[in-house]
VOPATOR-151236 format. One record per residue: chain; z, y, x of N, C-alpha, C, O in turn. Coordinates in steps of 0.2 Angstrom, whole numbers, padded with zeros to 4 digits. Atoms other than C-alpha are relative to their C-alpha. Layout:
<markes>
<marke chain="A" n_pz="Z" n_py="Y" n_px="X" ca_pz="Z" ca_py="Y" ca_px="X" c_pz="Z" c_py="Y" c_px="X" o_pz="Z" o_py="Y" o_px="X"/>
...
</markes>
This chain:
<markes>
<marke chain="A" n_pz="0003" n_py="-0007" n_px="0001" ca_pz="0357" ca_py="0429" ca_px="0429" c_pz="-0005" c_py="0001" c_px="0006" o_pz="-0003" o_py="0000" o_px="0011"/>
<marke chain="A" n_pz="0005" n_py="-0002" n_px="-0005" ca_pz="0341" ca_py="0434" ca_px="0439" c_pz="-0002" c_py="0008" c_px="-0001" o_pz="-0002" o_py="0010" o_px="-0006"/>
<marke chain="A" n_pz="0001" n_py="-0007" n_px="0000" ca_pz="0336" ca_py="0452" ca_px="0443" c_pz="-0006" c_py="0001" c_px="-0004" o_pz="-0011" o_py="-0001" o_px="0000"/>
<marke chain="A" n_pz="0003" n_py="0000" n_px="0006" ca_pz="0325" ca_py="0456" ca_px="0429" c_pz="-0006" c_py="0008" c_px="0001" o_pz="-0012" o_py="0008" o_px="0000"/>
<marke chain="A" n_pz="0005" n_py="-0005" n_px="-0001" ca_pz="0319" ca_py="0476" ca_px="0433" c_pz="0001" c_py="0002" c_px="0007" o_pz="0004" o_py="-0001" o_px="0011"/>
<marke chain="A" n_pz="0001" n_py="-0006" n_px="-0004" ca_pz="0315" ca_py="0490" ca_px="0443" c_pz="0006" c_py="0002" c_px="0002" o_pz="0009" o_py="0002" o_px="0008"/>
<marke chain="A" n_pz="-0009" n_py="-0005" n_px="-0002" ca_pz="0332" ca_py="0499" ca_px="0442" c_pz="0003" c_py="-0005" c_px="0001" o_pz="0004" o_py="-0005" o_px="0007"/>
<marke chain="A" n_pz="-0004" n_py="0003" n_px="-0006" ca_pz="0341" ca_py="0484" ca_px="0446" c_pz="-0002" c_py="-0002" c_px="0006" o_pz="0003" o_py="-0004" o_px="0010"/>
<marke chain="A" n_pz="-0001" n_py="0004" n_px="-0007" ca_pz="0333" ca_py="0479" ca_px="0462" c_pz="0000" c_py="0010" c_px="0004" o_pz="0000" o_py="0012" o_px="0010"/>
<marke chain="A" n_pz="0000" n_py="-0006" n_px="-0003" ca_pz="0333" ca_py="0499" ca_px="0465" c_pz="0008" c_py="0001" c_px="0002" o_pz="0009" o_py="0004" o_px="0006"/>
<marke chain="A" n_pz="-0009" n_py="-0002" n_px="0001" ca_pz="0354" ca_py="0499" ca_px="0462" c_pz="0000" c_py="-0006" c_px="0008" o_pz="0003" o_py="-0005" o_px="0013"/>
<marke chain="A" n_pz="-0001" n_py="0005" n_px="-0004" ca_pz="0352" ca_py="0482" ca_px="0474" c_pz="-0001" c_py="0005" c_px="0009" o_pz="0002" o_py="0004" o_px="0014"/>
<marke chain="A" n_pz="0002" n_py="-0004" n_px="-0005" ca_pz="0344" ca_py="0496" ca_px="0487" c_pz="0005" c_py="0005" c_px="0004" o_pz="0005" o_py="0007" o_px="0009"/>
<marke chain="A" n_pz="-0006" n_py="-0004" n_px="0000" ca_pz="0361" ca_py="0506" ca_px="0485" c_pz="0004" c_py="-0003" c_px="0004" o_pz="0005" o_py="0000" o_px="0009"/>
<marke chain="A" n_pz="-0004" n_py="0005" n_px="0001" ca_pz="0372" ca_py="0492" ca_px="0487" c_pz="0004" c_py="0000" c_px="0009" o_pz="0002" o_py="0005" o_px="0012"/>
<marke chain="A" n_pz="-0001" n_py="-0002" n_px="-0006" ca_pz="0382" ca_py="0489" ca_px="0505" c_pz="-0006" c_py="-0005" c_px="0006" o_pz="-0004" o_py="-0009" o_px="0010"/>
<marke chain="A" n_pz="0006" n_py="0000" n_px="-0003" ca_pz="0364" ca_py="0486" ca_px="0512" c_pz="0003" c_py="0001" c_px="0008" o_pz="0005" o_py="-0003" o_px="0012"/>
<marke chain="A" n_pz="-0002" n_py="-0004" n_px="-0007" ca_pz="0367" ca_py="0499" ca_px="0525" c_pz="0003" c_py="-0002" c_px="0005" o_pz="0001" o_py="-0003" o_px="0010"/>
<marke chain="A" n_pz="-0004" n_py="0002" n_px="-0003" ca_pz="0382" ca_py="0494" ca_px="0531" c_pz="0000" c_py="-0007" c_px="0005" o_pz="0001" o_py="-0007" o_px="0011"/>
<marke chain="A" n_pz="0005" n_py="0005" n_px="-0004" ca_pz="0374" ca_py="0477" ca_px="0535" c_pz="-0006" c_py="0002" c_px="0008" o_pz="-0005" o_py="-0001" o_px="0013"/>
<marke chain="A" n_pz="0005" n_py="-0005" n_px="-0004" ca_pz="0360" ca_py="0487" ca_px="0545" c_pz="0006" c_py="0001" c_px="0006" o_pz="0007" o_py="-0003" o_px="0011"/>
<marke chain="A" n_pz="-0003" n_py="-0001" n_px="-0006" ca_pz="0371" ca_py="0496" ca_px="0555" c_pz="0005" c_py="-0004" c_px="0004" o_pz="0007" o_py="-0001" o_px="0009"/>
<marke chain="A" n_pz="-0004" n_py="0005" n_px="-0003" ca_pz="0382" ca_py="0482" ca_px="0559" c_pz="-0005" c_py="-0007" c_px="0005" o_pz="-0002" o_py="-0012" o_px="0007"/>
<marke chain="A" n_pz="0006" n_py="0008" n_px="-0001" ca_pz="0366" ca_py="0468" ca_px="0565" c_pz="0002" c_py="-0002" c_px="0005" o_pz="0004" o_py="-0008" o_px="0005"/>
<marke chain="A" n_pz="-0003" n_py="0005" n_px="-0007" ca_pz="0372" ca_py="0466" ca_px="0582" c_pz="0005" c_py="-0005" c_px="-0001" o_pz="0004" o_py="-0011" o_px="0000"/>
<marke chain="A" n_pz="-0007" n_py="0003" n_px="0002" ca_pz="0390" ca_py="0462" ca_px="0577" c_pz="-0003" c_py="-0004" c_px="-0004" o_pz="0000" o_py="-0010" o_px="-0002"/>
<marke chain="A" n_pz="0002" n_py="0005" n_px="0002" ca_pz="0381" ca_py="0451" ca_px="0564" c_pz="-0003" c_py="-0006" c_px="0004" o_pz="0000" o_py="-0011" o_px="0005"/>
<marke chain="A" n_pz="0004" n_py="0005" n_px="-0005" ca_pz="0368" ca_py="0442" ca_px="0575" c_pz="0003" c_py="-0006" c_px="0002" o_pz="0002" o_py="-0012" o_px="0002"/>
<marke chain="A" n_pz="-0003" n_py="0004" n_px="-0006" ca_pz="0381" ca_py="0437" ca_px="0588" c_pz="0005" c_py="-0006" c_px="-0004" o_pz="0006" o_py="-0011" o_px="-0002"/>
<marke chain="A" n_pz="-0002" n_py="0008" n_px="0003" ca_pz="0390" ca_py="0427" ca_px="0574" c_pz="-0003" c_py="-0002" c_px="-0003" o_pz="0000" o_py="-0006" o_px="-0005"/>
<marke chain="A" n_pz="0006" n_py="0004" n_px="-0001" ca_pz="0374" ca_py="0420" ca_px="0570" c_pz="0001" c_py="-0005" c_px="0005" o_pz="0002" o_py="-0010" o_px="0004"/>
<marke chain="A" n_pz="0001" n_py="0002" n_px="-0005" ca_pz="0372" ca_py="0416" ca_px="0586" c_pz="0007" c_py="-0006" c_px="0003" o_pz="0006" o_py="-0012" o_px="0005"/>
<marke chain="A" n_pz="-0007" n_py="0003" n_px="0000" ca_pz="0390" ca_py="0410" ca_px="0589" c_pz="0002" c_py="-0008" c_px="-0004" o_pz="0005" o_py="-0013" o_px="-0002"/>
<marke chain="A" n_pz="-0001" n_py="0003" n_px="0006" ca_pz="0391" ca_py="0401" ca_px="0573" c_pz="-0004" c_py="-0005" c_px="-0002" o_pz="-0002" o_py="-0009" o_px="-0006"/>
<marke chain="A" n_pz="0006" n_py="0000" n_px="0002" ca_pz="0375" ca_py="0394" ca_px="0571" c_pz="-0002" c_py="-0007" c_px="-0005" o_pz="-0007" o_py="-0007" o_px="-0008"/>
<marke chain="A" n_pz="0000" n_py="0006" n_px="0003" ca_pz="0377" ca_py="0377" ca_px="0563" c_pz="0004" c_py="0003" c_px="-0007" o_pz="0001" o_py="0003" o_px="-0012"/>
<marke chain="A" n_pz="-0004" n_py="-0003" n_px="0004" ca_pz="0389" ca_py="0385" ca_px="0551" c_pz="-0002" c_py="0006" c_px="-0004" o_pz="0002" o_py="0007" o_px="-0009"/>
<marke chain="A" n_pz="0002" n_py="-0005" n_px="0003" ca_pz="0380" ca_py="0400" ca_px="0547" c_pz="-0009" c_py="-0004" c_px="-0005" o_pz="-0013" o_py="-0001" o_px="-0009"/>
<marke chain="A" n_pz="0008" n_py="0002" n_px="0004" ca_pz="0363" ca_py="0387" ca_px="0543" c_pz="0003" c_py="-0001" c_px="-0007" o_pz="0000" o_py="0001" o_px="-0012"/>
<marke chain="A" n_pz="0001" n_py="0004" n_px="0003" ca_pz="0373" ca_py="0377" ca_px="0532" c_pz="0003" c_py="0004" c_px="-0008" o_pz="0003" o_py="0000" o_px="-0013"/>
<marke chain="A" n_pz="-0002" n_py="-0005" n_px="0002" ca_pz="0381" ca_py="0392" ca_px="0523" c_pz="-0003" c_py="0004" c_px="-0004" o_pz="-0001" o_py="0007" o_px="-0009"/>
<marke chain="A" n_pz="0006" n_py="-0001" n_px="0001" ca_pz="0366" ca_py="0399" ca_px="0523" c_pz="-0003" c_py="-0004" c_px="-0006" o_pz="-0005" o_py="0000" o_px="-0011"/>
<marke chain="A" n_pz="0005" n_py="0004" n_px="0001" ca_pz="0356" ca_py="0384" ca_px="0515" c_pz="0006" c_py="0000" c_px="-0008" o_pz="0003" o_py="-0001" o_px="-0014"/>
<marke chain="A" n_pz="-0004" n_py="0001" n_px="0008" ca_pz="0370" ca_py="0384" ca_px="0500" c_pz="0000" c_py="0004" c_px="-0005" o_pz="0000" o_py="0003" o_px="-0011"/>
<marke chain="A" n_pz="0002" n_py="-0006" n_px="0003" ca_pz="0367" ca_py="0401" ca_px="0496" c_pz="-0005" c_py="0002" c_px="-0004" o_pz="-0005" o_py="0004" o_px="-0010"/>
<marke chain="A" n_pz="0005" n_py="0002" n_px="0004" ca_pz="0350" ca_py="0399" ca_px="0494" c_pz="-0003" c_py="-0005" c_px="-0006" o_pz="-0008" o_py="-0004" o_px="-0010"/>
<marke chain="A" n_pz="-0001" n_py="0004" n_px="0007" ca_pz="0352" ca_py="0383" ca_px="0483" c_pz="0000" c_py="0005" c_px="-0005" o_pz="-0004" o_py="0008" o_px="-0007"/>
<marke chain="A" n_pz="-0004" n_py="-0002" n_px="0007" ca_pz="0362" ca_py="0389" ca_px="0471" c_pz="-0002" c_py="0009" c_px="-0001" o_pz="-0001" o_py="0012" o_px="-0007"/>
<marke chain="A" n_pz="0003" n_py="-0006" n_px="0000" ca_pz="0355" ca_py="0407" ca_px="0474" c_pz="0001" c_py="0005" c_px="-0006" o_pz="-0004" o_py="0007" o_px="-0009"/>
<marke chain="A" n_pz="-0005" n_py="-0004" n_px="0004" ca_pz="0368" ca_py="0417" ca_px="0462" c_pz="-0004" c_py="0003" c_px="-0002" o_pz="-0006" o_py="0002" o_px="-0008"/>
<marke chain="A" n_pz="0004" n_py="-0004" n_px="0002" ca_pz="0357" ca_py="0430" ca_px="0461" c_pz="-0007" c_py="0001" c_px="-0003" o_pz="-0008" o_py="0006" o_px="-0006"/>
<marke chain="A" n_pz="0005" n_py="0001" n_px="0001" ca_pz="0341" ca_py="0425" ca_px="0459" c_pz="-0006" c_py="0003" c_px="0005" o_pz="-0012" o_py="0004" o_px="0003"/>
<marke chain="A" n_pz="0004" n_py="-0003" n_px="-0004" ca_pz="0334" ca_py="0432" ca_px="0474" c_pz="-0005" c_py="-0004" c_px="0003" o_pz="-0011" o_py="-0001" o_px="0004"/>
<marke chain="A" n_pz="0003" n_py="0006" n_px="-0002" ca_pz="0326" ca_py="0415" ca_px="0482" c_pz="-0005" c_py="-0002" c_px="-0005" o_pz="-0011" o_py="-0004" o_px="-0003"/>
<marke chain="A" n_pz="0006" n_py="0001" n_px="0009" ca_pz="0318" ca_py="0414" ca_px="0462" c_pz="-0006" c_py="0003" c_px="0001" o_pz="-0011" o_py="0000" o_px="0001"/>
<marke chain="A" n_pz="0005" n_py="-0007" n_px="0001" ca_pz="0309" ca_py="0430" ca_px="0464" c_pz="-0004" c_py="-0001" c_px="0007" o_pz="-0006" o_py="0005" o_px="0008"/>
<marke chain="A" n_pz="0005" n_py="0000" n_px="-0005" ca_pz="0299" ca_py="0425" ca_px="0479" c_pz="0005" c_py="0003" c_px="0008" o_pz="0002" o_py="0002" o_px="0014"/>
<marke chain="A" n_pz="-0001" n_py="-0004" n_px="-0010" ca_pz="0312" ca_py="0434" ca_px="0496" c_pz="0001" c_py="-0006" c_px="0003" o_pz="0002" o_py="-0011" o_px="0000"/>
<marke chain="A" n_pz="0000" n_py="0004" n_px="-0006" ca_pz="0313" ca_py="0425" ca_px="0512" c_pz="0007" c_py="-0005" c_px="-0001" o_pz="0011" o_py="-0004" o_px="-0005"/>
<marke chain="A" n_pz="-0006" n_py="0006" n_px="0001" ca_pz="0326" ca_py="0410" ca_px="0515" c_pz="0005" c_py="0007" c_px="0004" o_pz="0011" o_py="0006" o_px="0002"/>
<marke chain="A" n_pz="-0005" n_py="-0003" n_px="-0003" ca_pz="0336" ca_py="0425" ca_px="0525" c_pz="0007" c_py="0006" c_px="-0005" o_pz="0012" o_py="0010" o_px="-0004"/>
<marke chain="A" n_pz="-0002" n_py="-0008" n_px="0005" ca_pz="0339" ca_py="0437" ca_px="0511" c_pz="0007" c_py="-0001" c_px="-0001" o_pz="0010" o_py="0004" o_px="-0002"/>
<marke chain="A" n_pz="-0008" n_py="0001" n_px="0003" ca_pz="0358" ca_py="0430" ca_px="0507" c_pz="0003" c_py="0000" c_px="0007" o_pz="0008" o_py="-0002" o_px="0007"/>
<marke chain="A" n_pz="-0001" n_py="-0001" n_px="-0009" ca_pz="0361" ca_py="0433" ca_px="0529" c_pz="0007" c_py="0005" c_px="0000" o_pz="0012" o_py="0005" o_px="0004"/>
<marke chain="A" n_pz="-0006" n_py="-0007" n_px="-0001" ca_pz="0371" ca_py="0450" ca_px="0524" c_pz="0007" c_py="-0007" c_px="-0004" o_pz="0010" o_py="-0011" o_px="-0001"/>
<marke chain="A" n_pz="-0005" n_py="0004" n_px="0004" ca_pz="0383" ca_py="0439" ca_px="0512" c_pz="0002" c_py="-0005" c_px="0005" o_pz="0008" o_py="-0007" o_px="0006"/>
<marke chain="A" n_pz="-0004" n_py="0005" n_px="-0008" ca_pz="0385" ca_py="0425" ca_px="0528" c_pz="0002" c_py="0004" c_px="0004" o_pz="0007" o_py="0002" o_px="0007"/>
<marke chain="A" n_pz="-0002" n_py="-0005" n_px="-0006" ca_pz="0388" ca_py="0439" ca_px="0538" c_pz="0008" c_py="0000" c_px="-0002" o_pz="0011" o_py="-0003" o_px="0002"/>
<marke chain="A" n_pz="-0004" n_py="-0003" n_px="0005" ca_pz="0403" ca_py="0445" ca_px="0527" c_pz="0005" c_py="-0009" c_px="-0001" o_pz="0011" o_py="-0010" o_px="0002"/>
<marke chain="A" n_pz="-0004" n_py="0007" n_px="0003" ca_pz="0410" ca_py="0427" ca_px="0521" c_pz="0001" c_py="-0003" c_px="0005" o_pz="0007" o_py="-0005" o_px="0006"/>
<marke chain="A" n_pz="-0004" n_py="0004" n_px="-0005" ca_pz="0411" ca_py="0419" ca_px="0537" c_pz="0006" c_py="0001" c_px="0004" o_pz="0010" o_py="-0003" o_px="0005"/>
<marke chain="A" n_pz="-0006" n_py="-0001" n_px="0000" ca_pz="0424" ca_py="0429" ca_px="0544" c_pz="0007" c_py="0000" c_px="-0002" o_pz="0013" o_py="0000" o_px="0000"/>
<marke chain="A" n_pz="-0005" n_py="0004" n_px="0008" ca_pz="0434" ca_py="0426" ca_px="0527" c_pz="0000" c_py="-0007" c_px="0001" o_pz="0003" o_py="-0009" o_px="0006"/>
<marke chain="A" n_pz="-0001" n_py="0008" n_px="-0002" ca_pz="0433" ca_py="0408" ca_px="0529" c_pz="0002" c_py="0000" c_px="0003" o_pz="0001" o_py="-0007" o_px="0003"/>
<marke chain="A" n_pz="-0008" n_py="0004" n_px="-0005" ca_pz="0447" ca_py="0404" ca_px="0542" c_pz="0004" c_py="0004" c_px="-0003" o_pz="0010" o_py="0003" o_px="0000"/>
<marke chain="A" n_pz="-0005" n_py="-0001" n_px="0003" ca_pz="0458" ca_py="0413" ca_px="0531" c_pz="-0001" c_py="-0001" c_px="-0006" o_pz="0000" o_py="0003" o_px="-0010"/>
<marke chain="A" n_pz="0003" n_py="0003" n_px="0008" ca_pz="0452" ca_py="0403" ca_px="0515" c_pz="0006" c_py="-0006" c_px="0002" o_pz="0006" o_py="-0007" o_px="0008"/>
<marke chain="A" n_pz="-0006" n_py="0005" n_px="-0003" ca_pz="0468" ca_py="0388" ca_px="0515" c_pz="-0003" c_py="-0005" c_px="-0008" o_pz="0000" o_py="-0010" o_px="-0008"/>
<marke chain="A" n_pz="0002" n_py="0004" n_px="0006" ca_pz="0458" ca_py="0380" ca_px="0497" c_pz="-0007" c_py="0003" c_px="-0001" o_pz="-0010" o_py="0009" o_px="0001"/>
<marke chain="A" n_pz="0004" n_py="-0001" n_px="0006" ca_pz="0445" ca_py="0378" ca_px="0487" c_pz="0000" c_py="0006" c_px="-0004" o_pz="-0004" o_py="0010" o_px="-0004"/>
<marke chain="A" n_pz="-0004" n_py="-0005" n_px="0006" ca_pz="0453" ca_py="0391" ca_px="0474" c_pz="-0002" c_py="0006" c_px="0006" o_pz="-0006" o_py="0011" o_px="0004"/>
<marke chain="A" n_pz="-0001" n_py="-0007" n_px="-0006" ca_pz="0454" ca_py="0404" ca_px="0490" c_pz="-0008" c_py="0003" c_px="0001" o_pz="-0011" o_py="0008" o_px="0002"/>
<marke chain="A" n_pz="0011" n_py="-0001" n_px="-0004" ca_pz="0433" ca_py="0402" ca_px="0495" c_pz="-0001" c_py="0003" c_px="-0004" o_pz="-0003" o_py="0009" o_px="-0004"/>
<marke chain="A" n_pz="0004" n_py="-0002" n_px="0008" ca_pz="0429" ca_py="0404" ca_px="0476" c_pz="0000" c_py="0006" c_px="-0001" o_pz="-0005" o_py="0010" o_px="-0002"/>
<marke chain="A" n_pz="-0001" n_py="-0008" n_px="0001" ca_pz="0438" ca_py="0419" ca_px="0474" c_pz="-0004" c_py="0006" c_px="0006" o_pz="-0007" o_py="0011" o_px="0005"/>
<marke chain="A" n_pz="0004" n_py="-0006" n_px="-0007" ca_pz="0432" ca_py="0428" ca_px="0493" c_pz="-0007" c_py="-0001" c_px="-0001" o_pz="-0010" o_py="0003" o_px="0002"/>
<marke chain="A" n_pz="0007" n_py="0000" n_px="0002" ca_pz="0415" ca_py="0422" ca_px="0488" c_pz="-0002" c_py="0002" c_px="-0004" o_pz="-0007" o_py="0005" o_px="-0004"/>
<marke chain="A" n_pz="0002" n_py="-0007" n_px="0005" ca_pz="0415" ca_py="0431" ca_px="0473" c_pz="0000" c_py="0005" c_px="0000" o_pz="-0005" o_py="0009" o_px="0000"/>
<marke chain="A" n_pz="0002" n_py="-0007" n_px="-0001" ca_pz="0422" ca_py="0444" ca_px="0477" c_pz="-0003" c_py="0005" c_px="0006" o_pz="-0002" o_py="0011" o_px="0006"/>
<marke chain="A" n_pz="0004" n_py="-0002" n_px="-0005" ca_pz="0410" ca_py="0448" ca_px="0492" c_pz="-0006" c_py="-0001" c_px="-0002" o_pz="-0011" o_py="0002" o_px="0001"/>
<marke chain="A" n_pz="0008" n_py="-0002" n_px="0006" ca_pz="0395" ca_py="0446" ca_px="0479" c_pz="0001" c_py="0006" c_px="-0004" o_pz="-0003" o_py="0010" o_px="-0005"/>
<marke chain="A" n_pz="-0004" n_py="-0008" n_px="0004" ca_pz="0405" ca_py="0460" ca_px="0468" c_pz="0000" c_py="0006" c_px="0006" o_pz="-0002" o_py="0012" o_px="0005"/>
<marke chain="A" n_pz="0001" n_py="-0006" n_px="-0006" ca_pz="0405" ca_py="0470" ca_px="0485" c_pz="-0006" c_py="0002" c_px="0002" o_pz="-0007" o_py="0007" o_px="0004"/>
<marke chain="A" n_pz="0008" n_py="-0002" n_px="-0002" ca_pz="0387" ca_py="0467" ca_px="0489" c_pz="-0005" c_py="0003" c_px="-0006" o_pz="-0008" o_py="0008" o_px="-0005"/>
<marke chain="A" n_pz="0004" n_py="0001" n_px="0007" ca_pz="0378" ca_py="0466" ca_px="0470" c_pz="0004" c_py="0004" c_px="-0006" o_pz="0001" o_py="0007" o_px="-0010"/>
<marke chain="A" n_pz="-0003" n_py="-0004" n_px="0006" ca_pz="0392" ca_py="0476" ca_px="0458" c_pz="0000" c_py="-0006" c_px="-0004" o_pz="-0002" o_py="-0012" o_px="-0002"/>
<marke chain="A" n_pz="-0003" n_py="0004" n_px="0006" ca_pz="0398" ca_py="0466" ca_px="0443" c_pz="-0007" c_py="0000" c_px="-0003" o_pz="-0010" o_py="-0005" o_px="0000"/>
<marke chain="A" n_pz="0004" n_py="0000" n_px="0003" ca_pz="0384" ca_py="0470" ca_px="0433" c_pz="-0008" c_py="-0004" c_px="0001" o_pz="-0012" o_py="-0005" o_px="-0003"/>
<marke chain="A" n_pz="0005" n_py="0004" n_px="-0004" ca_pz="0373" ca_py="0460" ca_px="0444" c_pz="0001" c_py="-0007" c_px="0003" o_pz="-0003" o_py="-0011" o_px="0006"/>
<marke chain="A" n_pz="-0002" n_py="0006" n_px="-0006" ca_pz="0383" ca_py="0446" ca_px="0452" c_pz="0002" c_py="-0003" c_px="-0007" o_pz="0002" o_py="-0009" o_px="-0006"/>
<marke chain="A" n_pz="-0002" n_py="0004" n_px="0002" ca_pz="0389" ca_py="0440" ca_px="0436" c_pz="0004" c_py="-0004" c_px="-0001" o_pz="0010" o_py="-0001" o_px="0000"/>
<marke chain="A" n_pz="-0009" n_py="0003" n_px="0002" ca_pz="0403" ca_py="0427" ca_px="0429" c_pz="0001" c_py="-0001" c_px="0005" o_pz="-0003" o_py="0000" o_px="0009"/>
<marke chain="A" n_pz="-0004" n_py="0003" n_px="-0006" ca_pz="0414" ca_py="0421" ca_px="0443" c_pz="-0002" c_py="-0008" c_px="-0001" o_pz="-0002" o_py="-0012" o_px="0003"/>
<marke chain="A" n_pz="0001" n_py="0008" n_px="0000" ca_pz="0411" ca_py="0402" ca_px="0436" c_pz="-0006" c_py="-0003" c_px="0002" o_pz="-0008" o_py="-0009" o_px="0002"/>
<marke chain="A" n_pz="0007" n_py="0003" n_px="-0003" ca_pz="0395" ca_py="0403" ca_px="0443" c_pz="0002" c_py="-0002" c_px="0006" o_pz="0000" o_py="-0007" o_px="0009"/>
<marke chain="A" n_pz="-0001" n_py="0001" n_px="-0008" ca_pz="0401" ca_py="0404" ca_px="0460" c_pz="0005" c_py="-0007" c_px="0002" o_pz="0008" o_py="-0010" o_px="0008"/>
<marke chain="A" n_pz="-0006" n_py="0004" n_px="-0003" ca_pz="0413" ca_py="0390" ca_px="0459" c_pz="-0003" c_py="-0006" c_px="0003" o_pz="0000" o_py="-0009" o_px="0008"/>
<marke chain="A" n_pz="0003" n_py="0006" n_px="-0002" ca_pz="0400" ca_py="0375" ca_px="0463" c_pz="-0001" c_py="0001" c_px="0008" o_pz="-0001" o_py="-0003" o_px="0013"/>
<marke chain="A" n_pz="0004" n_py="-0004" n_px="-0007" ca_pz="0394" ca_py="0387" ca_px="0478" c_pz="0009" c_py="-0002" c_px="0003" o_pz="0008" o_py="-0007" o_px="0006"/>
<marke chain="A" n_pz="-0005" n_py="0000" n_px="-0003" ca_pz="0414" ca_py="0388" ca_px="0484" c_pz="0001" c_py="-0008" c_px="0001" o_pz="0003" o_py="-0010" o_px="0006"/>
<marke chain="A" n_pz="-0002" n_py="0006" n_px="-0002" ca_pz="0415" ca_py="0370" ca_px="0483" c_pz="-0004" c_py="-0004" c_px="0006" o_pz="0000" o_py="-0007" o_px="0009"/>
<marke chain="A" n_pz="0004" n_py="0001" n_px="-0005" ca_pz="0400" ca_py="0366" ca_px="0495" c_pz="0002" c_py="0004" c_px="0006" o_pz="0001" o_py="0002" o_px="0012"/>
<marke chain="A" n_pz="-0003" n_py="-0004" n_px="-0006" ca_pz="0407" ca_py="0380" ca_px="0507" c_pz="0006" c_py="-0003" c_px="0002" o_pz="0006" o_py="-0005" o_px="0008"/>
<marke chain="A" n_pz="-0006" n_py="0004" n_px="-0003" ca_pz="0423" ca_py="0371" ca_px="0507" c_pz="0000" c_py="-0005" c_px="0004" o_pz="0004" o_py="-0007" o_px="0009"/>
<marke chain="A" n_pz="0000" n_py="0005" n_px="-0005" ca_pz="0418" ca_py="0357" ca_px="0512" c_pz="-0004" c_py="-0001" c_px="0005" o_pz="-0003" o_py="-0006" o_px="0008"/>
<marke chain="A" n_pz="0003" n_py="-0004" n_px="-0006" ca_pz="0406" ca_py="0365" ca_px="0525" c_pz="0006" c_py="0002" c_px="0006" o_pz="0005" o_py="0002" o_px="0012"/>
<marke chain="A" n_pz="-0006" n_py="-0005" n_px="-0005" ca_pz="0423" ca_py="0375" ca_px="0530" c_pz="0006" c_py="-0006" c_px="0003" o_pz="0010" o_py="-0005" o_px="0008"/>
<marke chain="A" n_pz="-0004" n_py="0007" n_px="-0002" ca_pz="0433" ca_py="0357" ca_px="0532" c_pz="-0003" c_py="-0004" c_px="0005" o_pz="0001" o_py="-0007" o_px="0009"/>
<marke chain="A" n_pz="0001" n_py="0004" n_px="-0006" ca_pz="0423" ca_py="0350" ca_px="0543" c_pz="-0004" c_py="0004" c_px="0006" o_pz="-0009" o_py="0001" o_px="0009"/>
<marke chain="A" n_pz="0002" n_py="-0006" n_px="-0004" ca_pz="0419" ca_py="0366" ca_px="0555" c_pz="0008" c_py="0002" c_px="0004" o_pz="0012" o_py="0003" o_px="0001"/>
<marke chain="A" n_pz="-0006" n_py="-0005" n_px="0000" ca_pz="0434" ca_py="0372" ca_px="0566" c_pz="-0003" c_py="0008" c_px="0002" o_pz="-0008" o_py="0008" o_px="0006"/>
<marke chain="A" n_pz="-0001" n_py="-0007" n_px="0002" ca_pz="0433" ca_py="0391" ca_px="0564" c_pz="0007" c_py="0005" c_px="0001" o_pz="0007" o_py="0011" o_px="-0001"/>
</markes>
């Protein structure tokens, strides 16, 4: 599914944006910290680009807020099955249901994380 109108990328504007925002610091520095794991993390997202954000023309950074978010969950991920589900439901956190989608979309995205998160200590 790709975002299609006005009103969805206007509800996307709603979304826990903010919360992103006012957290950057605290972001950044796991960037900065993380930085190989946060590329690679990165680089999966925008593949597989759930949303259709990378489609539509935004920057390679735009899925940043969703790394921000999912990495901290990842050392408490113990499978496959666990990424899947914390990477969905942290697209339903960020995007709403309505927007993010089946859950079977995310599972290929979980499977290249996991093996991202097996060969990282975190």
């Amino acid at each position: 599914m790709y975002i299609r109108s006005t009103a969805e990328i206007n509800k996307l504007n709603d979304m826990p944006l903010r919360r992103y925002r006012k957290n950057m610091d605290k972001y950044q520095k796991l960037k900065n910290e993380h930085k190989e794991l946060w590329y690679q993390v990165s680089r999966v997202l925008n593949q597989f680009d759930p949303i259709g954000l990378i489609h539509i023309g935004c920057p390679n950074d735009e899925y940043d807020p969703e790394v921000s978010t999912i990495l901290p969950q990842l050392k408490q991920c113990k499978s496959e099955k666990d990424t899947w589900n914390m990477i969905y439901n942290e697209f339903v956190k960020w995007f709403d249901n309505s927007i993010t989608g089946a859950k079977e979309k995310y599972k290929p995205i979980a499977k290249e994380i996991w093996e991202i998160k097996k060969r990282h200590i975190i």
